[in-house]
N, C-alpha and C positions, 0 to 999 in steps of 0.2 A: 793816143787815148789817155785821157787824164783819170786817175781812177779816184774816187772821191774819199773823203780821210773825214774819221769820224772825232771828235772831241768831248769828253763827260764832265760835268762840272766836277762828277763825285772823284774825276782825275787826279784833278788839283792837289799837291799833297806839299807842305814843308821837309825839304831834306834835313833837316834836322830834326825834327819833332814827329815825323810821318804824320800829322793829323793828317784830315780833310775837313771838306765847311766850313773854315775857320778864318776868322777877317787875317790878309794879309798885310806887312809893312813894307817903305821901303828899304831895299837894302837887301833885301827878306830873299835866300835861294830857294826856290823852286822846281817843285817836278812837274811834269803831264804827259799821263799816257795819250799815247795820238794811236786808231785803226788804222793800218792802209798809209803810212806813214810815209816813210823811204824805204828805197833797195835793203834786201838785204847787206848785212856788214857788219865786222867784229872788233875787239878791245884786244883780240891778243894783237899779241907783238908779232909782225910779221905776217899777218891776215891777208888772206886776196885781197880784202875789198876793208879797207879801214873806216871805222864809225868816223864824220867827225868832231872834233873835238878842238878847244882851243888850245893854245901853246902859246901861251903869255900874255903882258899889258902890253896894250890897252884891247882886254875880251872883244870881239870879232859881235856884230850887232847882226851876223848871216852866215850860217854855216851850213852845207851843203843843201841849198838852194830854201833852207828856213829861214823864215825871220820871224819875230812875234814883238807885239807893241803893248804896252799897259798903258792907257788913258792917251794912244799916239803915238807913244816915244817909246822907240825903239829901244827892246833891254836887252842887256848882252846873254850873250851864249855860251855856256859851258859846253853841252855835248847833244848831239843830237843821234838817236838810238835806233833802229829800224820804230819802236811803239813808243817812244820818249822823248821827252827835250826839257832840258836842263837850266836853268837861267838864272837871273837875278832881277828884282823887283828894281826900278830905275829908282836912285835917290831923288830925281829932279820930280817925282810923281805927287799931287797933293791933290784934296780933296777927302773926301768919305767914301769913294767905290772907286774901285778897278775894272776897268773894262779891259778883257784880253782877246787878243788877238792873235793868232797863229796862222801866217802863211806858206803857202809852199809853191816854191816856183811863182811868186805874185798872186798866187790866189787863197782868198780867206776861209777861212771857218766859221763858221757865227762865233758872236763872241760869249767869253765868260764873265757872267761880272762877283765881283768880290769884294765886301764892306775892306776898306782901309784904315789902318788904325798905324799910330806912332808908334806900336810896338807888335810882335805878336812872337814872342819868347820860345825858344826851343832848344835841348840841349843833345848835342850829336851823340848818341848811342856806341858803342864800339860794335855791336852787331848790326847796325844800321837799321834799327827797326823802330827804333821811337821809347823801347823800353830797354829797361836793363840797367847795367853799371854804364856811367856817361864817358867822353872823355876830358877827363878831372886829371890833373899834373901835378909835381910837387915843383915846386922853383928849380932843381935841377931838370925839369923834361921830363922825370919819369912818372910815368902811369900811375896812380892812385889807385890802390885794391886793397884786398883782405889782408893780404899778404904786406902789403907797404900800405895801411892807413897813412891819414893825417894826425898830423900833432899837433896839440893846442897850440894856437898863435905862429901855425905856419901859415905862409903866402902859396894860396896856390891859383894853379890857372883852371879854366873850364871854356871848354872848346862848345859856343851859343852860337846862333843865329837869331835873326828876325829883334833885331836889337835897336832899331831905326835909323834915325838920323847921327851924324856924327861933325866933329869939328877940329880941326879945320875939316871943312867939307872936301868932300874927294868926287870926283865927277865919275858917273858910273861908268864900272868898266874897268876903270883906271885902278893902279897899285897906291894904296895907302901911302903917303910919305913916312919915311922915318925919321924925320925932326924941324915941327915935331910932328909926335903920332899922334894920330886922330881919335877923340874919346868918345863913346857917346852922350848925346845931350841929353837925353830921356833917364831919368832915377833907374836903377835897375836894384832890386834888394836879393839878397843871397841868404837862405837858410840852411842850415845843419840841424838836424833833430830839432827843430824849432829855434835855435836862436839863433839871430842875428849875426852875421860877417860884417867885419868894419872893411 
């Protein structure tokens, strides 16, 4: 007996950014709650029945018995959760909407559809909820707080998503090269209390 798995648009969320409704990019990770999904199974260590999940380049296009497509083409998988599934937006995907697709075991869902845009920005949260203090770095790695502000005319990092396209192009799935590394093509601007990051 197959038992029927339900899917919401209002699912769809940026892991970085938690929106929802929101045009996605590609590149762009993704959530979706799924009803009726998979077996139960866990993320600890040492679980009966382990979630799964990927374990390296080049990300797995089907993990335990999921797969899902944006406009066709098969996107990779990060984790798949008894009510979840985790992915990334295929860079080879172009157009103005997103058709998604979620199957299990070979059979579909209806699909989702989603404006697509070049970009659709979001910065990862340290409590993982879309708001809060982000995660911002100082050139040695360490975390960005109250306690360790920034100081004028330091370099730092900021840990984004949904950032689009990049170059050299990296085929999805696959691990970024490191030399050289991939920048993205799309402007991306940076504020601090209003002004302007070079």
């Amino acid at each position: 007996i197959i038992v029927p798995f339900l899917v919401s648009g209002a699912s769809l969320r940026s892991v970085a950014s938690m929106r929802r409704d929101f045009p996605i990019s590609p590149g762009e990770m993704l959530m979706l709650d799924v009803t009726n999904f998979t077996a139960p199974c866990s993320l600890d260590p040492g679980a009966p029945v382990a979630c799964p999940q990927s374990s390296g380049y080049p990300l797995p296009t089907s993990l335990g018995g999921i797969r899902l497509t944006v406009n066709d083409i098969d996107a990779p998988l990060l984790l798949v959760l008894p009510g979840q599934v985790r992915f990334l937006v295929p860079f080879e995907v172009q157009g103005t909407q997103a058709r998604i697709v979620v199957y299990r075991q070979g059979v579909p869902a209806p699909p989702l559809i989603r404006d697509l845009q070049q970009q659709s920005l979001g910065v990862f949260t340290l409590n993982d909820t879309g708001s809060g203090p982000g995660h911002i770095f100082h050139a040695d790695a360490s975390l960005v707080s109250a306690a360790a502000p920034l100081q004028p005319e330091e370099t730092f990092t900021v840990l984004a998503g949904g950032l689009g396209a990049v170059d050299p192009q990296v085929p999805s799935g696959a691990a970024g090269p490191d030399s050289p590394r991939s920048a993205v093509t799309n402007p991306v601007q940076a504020l601090l209390d209003g002004a302007e990051c070079i």
